[in-house]
N, CA, C and O atoms as a MOPAC input file, in Angstrom:
PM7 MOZYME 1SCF
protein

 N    -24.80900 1  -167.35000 1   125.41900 1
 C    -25.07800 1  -168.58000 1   124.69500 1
 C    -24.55700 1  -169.75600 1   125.51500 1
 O    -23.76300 1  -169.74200 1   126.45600 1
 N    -25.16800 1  -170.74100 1   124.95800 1
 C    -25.08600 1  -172.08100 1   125.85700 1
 C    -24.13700 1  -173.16400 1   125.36600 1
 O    -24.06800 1  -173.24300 1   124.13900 1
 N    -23.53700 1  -173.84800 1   125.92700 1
 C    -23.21800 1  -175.28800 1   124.84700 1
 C    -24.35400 1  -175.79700 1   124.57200 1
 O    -23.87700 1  -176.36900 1   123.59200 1
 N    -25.47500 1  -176.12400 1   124.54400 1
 C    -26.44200 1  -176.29000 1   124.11700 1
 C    -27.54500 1  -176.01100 1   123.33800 1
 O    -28.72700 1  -176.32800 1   123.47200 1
 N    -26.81300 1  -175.19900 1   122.28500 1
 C    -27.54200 1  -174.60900 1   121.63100 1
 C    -26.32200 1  -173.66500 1   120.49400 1
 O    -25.21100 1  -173.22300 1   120.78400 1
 N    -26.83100 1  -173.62700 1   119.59700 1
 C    -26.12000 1  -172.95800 1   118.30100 1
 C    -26.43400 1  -171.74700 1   118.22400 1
 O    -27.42400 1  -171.40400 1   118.87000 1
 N    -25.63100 1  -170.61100 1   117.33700 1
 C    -25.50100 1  -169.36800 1   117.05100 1
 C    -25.45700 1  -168.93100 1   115.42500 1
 O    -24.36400 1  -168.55000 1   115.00600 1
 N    -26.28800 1  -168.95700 1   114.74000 1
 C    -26.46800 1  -168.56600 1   113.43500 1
 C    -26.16800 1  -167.09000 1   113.58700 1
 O    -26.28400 1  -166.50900 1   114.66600 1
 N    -25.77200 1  -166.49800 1   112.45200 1
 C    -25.87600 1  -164.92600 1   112.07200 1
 C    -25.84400 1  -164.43800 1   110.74500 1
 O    -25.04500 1  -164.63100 1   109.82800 1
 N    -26.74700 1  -163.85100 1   110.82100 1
 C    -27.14400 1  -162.83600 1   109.25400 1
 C    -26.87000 1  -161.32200 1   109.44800 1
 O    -27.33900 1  -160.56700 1   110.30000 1
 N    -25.85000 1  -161.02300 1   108.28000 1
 C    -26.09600 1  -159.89600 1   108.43300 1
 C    -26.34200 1  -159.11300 1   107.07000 1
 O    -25.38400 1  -158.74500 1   106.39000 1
 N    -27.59500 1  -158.88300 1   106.71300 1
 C    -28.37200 1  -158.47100 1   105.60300 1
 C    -27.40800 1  -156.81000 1   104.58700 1
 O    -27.01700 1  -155.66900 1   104.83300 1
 N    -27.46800 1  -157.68400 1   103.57600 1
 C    -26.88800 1  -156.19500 1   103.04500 1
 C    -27.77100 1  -156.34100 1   101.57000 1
 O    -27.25900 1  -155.85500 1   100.56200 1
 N    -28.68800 1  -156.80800 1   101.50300 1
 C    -29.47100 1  -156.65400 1   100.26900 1
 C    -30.99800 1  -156.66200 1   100.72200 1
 O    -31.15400 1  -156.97800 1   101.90100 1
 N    -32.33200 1  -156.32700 1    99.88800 1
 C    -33.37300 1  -156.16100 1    99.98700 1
 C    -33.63100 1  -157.97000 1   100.17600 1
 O    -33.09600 1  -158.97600 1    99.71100 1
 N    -34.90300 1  -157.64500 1   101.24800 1
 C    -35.49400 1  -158.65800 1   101.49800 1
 C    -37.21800 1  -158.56000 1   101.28700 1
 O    -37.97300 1  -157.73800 1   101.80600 1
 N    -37.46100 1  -159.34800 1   100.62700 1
 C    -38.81400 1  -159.51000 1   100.34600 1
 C    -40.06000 1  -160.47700 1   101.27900 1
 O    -41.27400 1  -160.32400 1   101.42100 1
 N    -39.13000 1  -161.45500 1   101.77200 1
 C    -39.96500 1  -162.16200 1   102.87000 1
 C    -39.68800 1  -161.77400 1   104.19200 1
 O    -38.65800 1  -161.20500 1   104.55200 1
 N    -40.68800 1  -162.11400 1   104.94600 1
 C    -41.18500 1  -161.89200 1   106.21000 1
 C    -39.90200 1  -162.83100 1   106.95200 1
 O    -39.42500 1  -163.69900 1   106.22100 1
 N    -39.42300 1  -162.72800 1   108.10900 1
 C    -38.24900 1  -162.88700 1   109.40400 1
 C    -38.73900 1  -164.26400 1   109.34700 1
 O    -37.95300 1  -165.08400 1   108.87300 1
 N    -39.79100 1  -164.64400 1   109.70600 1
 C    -40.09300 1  -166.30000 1   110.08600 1
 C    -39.78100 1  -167.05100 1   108.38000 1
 O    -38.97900 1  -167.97400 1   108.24200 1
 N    -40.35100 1  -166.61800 1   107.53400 1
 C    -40.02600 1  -167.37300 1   106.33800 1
 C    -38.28300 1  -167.18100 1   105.96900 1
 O    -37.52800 1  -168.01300 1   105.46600 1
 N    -38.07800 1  -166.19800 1   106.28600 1
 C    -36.29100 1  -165.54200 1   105.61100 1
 C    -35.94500 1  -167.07200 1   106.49200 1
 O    -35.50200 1  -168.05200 1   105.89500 1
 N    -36.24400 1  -167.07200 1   108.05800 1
 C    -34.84200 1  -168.09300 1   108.70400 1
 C    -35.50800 1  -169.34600 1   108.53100 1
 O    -34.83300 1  -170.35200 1   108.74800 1
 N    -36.45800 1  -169.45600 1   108.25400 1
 C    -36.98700 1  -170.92500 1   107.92800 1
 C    -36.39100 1  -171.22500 1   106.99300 1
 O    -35.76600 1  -172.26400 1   107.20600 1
 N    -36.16100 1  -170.58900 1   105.39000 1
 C    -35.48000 1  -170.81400 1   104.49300 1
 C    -33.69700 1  -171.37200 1   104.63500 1
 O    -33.13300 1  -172.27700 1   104.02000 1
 N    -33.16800 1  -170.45300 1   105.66100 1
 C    -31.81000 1  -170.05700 1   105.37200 1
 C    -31.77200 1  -171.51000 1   106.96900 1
 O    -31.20400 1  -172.55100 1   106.63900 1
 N    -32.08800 1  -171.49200 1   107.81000 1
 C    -31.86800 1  -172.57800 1   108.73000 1
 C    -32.36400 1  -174.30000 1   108.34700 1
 O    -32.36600 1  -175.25300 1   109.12700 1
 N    -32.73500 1  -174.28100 1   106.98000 1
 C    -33.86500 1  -175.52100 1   107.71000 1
 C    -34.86200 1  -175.83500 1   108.37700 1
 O    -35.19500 1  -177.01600 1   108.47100 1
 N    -35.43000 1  -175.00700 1   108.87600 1
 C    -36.62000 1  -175.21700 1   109.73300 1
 C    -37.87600 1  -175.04300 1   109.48600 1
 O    -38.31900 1  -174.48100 1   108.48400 1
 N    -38.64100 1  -175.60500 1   110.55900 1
 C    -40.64600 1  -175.18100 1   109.84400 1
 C    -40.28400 1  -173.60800 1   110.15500 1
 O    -39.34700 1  -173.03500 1   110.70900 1
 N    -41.09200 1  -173.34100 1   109.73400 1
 C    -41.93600 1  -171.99200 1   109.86500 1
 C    -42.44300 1  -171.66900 1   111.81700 1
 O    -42.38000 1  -170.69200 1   112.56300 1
 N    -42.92600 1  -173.13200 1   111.95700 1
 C    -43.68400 1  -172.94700 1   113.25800 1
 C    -42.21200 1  -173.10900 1   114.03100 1
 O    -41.91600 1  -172.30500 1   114.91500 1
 N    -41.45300 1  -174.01500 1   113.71300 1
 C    -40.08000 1  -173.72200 1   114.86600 1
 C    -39.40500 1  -172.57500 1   114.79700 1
 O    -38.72700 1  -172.25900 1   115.77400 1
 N    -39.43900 1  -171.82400 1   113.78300 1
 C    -39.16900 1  -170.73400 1   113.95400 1
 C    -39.49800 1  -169.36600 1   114.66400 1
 O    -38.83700 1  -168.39000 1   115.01600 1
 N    -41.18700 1  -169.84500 1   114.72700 1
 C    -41.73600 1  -168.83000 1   115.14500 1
 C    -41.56700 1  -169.05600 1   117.03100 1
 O    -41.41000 1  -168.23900 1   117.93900 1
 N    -41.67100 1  -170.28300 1   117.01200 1
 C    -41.10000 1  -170.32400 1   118.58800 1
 C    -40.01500 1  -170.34000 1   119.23000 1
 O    -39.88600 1  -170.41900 1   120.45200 1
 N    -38.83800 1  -170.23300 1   118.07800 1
 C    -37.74600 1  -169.29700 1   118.61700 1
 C    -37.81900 1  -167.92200 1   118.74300 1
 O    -37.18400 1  -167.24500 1   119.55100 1
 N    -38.93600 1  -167.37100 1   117.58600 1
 C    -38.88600 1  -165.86800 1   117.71000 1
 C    -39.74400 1  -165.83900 1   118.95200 1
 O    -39.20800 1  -165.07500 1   119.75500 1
 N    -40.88300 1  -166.36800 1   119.45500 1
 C    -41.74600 1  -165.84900 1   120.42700 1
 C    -40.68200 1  -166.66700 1   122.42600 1
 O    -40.87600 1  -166.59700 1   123.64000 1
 N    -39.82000 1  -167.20800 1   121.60700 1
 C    -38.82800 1  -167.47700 1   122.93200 1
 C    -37.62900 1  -166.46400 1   122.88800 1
 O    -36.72600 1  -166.72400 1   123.68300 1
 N    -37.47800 1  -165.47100 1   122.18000 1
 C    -36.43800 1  -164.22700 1   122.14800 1
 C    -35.45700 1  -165.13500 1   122.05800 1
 O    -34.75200 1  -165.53200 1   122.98600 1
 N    -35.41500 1  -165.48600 1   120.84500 1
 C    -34.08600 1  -166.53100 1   120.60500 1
 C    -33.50000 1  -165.86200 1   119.39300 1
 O    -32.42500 1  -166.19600 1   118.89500 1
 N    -34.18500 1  -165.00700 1   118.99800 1
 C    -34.09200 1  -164.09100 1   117.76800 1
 C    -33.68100 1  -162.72200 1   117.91800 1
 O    -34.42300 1  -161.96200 1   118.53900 1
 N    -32.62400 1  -162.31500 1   117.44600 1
 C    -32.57300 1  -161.06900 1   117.74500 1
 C    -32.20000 1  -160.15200 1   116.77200 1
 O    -31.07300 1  -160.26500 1   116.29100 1
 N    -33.22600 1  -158.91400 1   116.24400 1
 C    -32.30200 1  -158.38400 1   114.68300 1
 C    -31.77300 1  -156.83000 1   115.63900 1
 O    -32.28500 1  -156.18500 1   116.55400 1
 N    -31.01900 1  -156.76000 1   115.16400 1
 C    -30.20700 1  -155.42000 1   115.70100 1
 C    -29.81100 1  -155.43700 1   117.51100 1
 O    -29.61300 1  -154.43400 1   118.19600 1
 N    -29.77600 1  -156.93900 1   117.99900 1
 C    -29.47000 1  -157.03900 1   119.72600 1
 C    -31.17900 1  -156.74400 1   120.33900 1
 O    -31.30200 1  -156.46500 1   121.53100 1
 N    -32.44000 1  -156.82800 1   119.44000 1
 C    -33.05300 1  -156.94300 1   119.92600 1
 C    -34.25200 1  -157.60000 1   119.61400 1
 O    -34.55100 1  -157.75800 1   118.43100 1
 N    -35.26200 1  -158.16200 1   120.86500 1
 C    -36.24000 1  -159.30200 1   120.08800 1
 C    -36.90800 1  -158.75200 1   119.19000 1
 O    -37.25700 1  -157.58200 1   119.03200 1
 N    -37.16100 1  -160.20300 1   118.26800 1
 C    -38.23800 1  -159.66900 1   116.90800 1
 C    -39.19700 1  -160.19100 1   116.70900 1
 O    -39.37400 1  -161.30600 1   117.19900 1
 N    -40.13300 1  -159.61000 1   115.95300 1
 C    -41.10900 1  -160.15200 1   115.52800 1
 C    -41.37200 1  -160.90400 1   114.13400 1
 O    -41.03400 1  -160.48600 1   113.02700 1
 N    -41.91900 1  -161.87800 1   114.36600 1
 C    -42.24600 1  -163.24500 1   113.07900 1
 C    -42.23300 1  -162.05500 1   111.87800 1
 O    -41.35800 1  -161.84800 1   111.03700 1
 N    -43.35700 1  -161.43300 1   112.06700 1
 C    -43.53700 1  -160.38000 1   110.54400 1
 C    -42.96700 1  -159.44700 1   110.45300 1
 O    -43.61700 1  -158.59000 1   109.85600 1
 N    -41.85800 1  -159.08400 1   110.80500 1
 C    -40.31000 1  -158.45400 1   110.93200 1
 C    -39.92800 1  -158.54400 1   109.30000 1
 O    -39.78100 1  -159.70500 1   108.91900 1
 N    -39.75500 1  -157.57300 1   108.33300 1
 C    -38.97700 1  -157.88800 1   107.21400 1
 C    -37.52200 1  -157.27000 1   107.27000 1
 O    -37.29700 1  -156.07600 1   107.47200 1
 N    -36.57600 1  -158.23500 1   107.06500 1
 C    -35.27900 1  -158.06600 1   107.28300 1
 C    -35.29600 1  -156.39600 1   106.57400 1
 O    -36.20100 1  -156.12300 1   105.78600 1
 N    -34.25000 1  -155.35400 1   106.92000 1
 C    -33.93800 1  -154.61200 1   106.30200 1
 C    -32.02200 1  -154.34700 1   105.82700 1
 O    -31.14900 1  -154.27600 1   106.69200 1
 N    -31.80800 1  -154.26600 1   104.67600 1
 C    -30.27600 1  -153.86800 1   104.48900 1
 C    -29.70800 1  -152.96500 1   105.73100 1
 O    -30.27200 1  -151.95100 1   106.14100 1
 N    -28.18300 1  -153.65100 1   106.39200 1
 C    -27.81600 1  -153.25900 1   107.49100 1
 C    -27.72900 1  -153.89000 1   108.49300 1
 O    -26.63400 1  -154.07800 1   109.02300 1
 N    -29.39500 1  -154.59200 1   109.22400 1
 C    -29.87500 1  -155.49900 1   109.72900 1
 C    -29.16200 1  -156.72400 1   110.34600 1
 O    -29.03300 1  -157.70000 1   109.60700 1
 N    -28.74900 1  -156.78800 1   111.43000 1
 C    -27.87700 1  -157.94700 1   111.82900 1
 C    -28.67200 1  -158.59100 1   112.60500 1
 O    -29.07700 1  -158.11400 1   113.66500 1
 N    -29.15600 1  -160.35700 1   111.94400 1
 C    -29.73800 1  -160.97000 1   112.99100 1
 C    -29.36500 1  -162.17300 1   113.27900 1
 O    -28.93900 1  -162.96200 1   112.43600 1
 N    -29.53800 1  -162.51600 1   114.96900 1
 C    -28.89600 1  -163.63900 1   115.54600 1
 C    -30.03000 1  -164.54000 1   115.76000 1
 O    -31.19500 1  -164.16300 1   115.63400 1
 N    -29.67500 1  -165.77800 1   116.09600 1
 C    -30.77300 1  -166.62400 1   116.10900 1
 C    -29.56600 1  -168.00700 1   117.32400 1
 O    -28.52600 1  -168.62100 1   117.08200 1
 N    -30.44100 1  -167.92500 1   118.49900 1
 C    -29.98000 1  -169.19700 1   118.65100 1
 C    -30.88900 1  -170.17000 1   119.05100 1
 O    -31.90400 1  -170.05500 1   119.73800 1
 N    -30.11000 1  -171.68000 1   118.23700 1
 C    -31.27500 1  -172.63300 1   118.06600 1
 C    -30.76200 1  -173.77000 1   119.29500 1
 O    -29.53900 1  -173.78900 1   119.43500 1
 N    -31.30800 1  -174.43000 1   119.92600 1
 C    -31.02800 1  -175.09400 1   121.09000 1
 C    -30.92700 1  -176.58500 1   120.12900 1
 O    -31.59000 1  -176.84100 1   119.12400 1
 N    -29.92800 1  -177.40900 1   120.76400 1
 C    -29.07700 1  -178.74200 1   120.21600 1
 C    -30.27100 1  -179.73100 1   120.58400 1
 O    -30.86900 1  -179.86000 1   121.65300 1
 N    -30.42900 1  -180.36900 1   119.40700 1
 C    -31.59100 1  -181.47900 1   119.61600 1
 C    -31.28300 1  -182.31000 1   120.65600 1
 O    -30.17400 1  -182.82200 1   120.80800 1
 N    -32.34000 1  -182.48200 1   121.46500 1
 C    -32.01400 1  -183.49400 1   122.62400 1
 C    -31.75800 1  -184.75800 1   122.23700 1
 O    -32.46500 1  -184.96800 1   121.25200 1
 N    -30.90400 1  -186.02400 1   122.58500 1
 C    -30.70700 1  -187.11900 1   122.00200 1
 C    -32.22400 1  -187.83200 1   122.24600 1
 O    -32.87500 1  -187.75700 1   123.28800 1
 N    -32.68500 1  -188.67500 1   120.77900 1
 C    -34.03400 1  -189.18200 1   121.21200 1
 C    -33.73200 1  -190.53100 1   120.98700 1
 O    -34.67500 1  -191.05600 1   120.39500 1
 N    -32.53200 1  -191.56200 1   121.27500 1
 C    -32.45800 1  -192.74400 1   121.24600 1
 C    -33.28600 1  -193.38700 1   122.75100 1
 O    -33.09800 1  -193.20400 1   123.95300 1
 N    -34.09500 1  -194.06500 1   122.08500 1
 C    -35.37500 1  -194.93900 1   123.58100 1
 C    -34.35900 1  -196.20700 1   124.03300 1
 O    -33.97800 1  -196.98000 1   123.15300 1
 N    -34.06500 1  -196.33900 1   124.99300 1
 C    -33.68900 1  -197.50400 1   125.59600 1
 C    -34.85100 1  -198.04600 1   126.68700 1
 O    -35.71500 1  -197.49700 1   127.37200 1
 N    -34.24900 1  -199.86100 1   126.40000 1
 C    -35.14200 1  -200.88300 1   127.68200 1
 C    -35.29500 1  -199.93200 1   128.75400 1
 O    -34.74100 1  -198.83800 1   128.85700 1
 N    -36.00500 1  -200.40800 1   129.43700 1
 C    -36.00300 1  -200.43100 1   130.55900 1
 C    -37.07000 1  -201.45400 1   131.51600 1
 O    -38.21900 1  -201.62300 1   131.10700 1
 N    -36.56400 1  -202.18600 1   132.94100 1
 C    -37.04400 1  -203.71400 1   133.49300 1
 C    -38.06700 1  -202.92500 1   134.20500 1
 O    -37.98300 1  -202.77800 1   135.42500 1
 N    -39.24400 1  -202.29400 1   133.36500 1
 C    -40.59200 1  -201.85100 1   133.69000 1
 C    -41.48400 1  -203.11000 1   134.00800 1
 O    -41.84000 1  -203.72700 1   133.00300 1
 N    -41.92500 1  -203.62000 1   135.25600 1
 C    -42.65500 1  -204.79300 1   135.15300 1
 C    -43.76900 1  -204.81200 1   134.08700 1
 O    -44.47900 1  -203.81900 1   133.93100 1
 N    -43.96500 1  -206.17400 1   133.19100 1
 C    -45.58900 1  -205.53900 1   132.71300 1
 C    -45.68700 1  -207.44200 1   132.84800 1
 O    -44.89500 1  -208.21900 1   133.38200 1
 N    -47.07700 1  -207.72400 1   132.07800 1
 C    -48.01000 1  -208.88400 1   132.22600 1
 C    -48.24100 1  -208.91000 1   130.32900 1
 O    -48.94100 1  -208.28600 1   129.53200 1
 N    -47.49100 1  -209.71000 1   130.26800 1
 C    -47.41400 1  -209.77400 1   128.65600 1
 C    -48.84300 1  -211.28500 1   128.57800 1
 O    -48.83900 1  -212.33900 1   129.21300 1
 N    -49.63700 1  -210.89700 1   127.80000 1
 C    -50.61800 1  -212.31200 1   127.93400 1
 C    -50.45100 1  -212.82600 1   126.59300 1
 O    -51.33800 1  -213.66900 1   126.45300 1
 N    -49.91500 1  -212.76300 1   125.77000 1
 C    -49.69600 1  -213.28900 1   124.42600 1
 C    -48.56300 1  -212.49700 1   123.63900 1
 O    -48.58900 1  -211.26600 1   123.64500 1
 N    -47.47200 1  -213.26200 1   122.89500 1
 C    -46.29600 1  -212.98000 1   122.50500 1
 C    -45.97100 1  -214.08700 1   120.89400 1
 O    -45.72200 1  -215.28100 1   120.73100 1
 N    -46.08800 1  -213.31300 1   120.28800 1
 C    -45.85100 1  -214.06000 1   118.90700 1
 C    -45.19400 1  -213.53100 1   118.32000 1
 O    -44.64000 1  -212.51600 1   118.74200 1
 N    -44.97800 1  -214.05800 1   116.99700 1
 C    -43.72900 1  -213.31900 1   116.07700 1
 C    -44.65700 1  -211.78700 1   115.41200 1
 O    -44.04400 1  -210.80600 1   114.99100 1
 N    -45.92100 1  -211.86000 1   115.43900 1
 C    -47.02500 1  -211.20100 1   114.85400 1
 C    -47.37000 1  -209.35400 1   115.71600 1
 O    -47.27800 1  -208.15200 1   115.46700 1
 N    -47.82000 1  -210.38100 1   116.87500 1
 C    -48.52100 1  -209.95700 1   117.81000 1
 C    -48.26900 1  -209.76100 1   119.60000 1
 O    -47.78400 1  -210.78700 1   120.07800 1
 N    -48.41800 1  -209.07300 1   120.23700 1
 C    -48.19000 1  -209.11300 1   121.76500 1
 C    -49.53900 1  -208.84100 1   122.46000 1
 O    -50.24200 1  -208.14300 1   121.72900 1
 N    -49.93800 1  -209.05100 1   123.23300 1
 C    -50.95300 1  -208.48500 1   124.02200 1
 C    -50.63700 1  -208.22200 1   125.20500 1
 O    -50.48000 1  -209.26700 1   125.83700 1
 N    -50.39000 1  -206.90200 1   126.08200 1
 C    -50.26600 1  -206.62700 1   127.18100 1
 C    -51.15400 1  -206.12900 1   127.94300 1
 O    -52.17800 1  -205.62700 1   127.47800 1
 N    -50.91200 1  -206.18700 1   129.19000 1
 C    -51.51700 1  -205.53500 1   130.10200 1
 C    -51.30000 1  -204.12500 1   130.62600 1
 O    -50.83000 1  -203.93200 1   131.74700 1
 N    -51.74300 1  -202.86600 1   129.57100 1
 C    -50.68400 1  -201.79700 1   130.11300 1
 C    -51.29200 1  -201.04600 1   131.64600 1
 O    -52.46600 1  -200.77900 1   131.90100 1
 N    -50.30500 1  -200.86500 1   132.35900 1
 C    -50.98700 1  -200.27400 1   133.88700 1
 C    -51.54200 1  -199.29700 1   134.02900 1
 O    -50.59200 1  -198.52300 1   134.14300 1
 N    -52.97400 1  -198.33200 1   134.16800 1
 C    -53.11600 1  -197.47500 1   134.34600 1
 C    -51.86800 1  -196.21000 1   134.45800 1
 O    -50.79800 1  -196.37600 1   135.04500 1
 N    -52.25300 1  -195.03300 1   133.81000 1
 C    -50.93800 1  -194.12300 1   133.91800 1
 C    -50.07500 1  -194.22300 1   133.30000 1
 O    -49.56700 1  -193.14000 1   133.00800 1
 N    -49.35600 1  -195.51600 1   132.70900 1
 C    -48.15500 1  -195.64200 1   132.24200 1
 C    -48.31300 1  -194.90800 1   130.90500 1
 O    -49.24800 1  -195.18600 1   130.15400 1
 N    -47.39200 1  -193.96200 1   130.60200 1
 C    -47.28100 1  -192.82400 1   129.54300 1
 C    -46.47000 1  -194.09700 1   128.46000 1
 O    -45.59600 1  -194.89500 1   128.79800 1
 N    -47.08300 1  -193.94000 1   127.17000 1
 C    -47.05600 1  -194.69200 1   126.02500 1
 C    -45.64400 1  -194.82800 1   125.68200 1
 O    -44.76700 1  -195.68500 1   125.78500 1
 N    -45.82800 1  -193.17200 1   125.05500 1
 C    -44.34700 1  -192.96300 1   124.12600 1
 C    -43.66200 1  -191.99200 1   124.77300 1
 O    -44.18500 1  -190.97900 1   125.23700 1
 N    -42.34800 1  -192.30100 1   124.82800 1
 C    -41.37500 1  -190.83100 1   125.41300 1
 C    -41.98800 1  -189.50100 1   124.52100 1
 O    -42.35600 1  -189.36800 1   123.35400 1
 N    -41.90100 1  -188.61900 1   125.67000 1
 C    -42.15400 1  -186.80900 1   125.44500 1
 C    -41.48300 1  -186.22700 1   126.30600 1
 O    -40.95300 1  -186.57900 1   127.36000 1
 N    -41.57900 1  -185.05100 1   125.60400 1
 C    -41.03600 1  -183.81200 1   126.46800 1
 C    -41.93000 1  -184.52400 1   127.87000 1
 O    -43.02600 1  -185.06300 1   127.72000 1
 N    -41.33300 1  -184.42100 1   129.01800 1
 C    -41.57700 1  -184.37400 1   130.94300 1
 C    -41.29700 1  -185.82300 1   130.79600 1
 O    -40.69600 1  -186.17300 1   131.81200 1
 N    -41.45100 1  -186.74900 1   130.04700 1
 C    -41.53800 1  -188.47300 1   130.19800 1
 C    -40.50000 1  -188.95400 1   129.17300 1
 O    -40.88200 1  -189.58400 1   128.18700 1
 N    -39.31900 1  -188.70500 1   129.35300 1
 C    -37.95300 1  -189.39900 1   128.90100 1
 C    -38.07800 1  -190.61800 1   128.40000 1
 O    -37.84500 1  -191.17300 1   127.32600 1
 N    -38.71000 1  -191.03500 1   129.94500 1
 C    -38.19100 1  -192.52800 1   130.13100 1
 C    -39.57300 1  -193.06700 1   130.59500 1
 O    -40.66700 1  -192.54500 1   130.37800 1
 N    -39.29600 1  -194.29400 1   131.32300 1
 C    -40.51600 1  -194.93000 1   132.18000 1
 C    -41.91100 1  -195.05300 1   131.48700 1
 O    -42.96500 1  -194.91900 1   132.10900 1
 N    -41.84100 1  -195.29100 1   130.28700 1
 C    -42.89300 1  -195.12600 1   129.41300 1
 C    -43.08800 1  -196.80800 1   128.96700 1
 O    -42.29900 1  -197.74400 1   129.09900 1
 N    -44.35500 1  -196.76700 1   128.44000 1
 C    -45.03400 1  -198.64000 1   128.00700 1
 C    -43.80000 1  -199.06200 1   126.73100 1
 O    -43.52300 1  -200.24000 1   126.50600 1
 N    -43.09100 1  -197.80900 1   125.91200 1
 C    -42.03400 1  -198.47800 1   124.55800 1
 C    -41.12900 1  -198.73400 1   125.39400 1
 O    -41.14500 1  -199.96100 1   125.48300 1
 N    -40.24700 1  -198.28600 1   126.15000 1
 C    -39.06900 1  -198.50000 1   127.35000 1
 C    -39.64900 1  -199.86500 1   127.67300 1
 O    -39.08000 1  -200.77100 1   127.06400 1
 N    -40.69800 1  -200.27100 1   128.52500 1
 C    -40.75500 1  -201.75000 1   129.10400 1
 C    -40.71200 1  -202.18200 1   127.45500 1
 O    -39.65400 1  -202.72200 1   127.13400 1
 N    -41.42100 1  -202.06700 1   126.68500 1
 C    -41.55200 1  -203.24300 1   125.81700 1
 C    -40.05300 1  -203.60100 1   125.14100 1
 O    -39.60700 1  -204.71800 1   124.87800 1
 N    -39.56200 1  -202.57600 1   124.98800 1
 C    -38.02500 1  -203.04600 1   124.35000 1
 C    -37.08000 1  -204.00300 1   125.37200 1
 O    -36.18900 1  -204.77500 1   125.01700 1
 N    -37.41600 1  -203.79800 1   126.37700 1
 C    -36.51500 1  -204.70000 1   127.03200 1
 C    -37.63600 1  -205.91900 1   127.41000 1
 O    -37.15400 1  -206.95100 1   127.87600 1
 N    -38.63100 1  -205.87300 1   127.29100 1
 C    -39.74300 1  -207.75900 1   127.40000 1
 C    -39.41600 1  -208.25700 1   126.26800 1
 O    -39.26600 1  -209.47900 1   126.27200 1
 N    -39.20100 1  -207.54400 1   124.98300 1
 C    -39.65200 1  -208.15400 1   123.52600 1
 C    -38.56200 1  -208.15800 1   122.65800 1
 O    -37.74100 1  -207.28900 1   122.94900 1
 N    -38.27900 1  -208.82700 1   121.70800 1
 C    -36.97700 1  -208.93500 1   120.99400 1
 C    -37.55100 1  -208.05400 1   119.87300 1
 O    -36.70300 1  -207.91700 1   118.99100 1
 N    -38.65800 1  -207.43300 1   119.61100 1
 C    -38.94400 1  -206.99000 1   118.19200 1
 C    -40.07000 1  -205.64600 1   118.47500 1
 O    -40.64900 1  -205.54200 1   119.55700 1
 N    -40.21600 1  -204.93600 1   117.66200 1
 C    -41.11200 1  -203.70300 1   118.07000 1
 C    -40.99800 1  -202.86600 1   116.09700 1
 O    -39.96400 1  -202.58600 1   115.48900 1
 N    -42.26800 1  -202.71700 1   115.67900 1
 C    -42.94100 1  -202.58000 1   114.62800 1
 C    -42.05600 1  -200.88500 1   114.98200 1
 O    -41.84000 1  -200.28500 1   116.03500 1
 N    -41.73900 1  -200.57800 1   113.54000 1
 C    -40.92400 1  -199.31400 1   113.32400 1
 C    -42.08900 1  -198.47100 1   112.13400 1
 O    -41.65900 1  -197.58200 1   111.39900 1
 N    -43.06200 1  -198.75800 1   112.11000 1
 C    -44.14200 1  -198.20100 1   111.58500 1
 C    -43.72500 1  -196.90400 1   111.98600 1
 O    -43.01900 1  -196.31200 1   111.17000 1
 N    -44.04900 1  -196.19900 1   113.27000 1
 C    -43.96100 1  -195.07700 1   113.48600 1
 C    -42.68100 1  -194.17800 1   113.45200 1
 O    -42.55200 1  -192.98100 1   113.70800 1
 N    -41.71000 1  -195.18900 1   113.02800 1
 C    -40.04000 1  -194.12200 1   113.11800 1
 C    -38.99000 1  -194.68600 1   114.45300 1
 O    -39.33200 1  -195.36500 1   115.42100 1
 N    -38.17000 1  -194.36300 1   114.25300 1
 C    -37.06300 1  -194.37400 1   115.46000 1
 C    -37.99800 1  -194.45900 1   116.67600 1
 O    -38.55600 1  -195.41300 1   117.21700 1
 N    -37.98000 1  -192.98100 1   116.95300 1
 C    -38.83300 1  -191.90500 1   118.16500 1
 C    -40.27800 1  -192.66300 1   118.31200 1
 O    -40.64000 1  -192.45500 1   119.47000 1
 N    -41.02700 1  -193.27000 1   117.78800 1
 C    -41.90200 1  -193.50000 1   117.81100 1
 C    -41.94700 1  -195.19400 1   117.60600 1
 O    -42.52600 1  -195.19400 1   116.52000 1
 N    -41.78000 1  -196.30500 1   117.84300 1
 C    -41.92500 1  -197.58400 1   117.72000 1
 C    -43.44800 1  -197.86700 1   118.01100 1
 O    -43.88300 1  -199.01800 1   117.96600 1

C-alpha cells in the first residue's frame, strides 16, 4: 500500500445478499462504476485475491479494498497569453488558440483556457462547480 491511497477491510461473518460491487459501493460511498474500476484495477481483494464485480461476499470472507487519495483539484491562474476582445461585468470574448485544452483533466493539470482565464479575469461563472468554472 501507498501513502496515496487508503485501506478499507471487511471481514464478513454474516450472509450477504448483494453482489461485491453493490456490497462496497454501499459500505464505501462510492458509484457502483468506481467501484467496479477498482475491482477491474485489482484493488480488491476477497481472501488475498482479485475479485470479481459479481463476487457475492461469503461468511468468513475477508475483503480488502484499496482506494487511491483524491488528487487535489484546486485550478490555479496561470500568465497563459490569450487576446481577450471584449471584457464586461457580463461577458468576455476570447480568442482561444488552437489546441489549448479547455478544462483541467486527467494528462492536462494545468495549461488549460480556465488556468489563463483566472489569472486575465477577476470573475469566472461557477455554473459548472469548483472543478469546472
Amino acid at each position: 500500500m501507498t501513502a496515496a491511497e487508503t485501506l478499507h477491510r471487511f471481514d464478513i461473518d454474516a450472509p450477504v445478499t448483494a453482489r461485491l460491487d453493490r456490497f462496497l459501493s454501499e459500505r464505501l460511498a462510492l458509484s457502483r462504476t468506481a467501484v467496479a474500476s477498482l475491482i477491474a484495477d485489482e484493488r480488491v481483494l476477497v481472501n488475498a485475491a482479485p475479485a470479481k464485480k459479481r463476487y457475492v461476499p461469503r461468511p468468513g470472507d475477508s475483503i480488502e479494498v484499496r482506494v487511491p487519495t483524491p488528487r487535489d483539484t484546486a485550478i490555479e491562474p496561470e500568465a497563459i497569453p490569450l487576446t481577450i476582445r471584449h471584457d464586461d461585468r457580463h461577458l468576455a470574448v476570447i480568442e482561444k488558440p488552437a489546441g489549448l485544452v479547455v478544462h483541467p483533466a486527467p494528462g492536462h493539470d494545468s495549461g488549460t483556457l480556465v488556468n489563463a482565464l483566472l489569472h486575465h479575469l477577476d470573475r469566472l461563472s461557477s455554473v459548472g462547480g469548483d472543478t469546472r468554472p
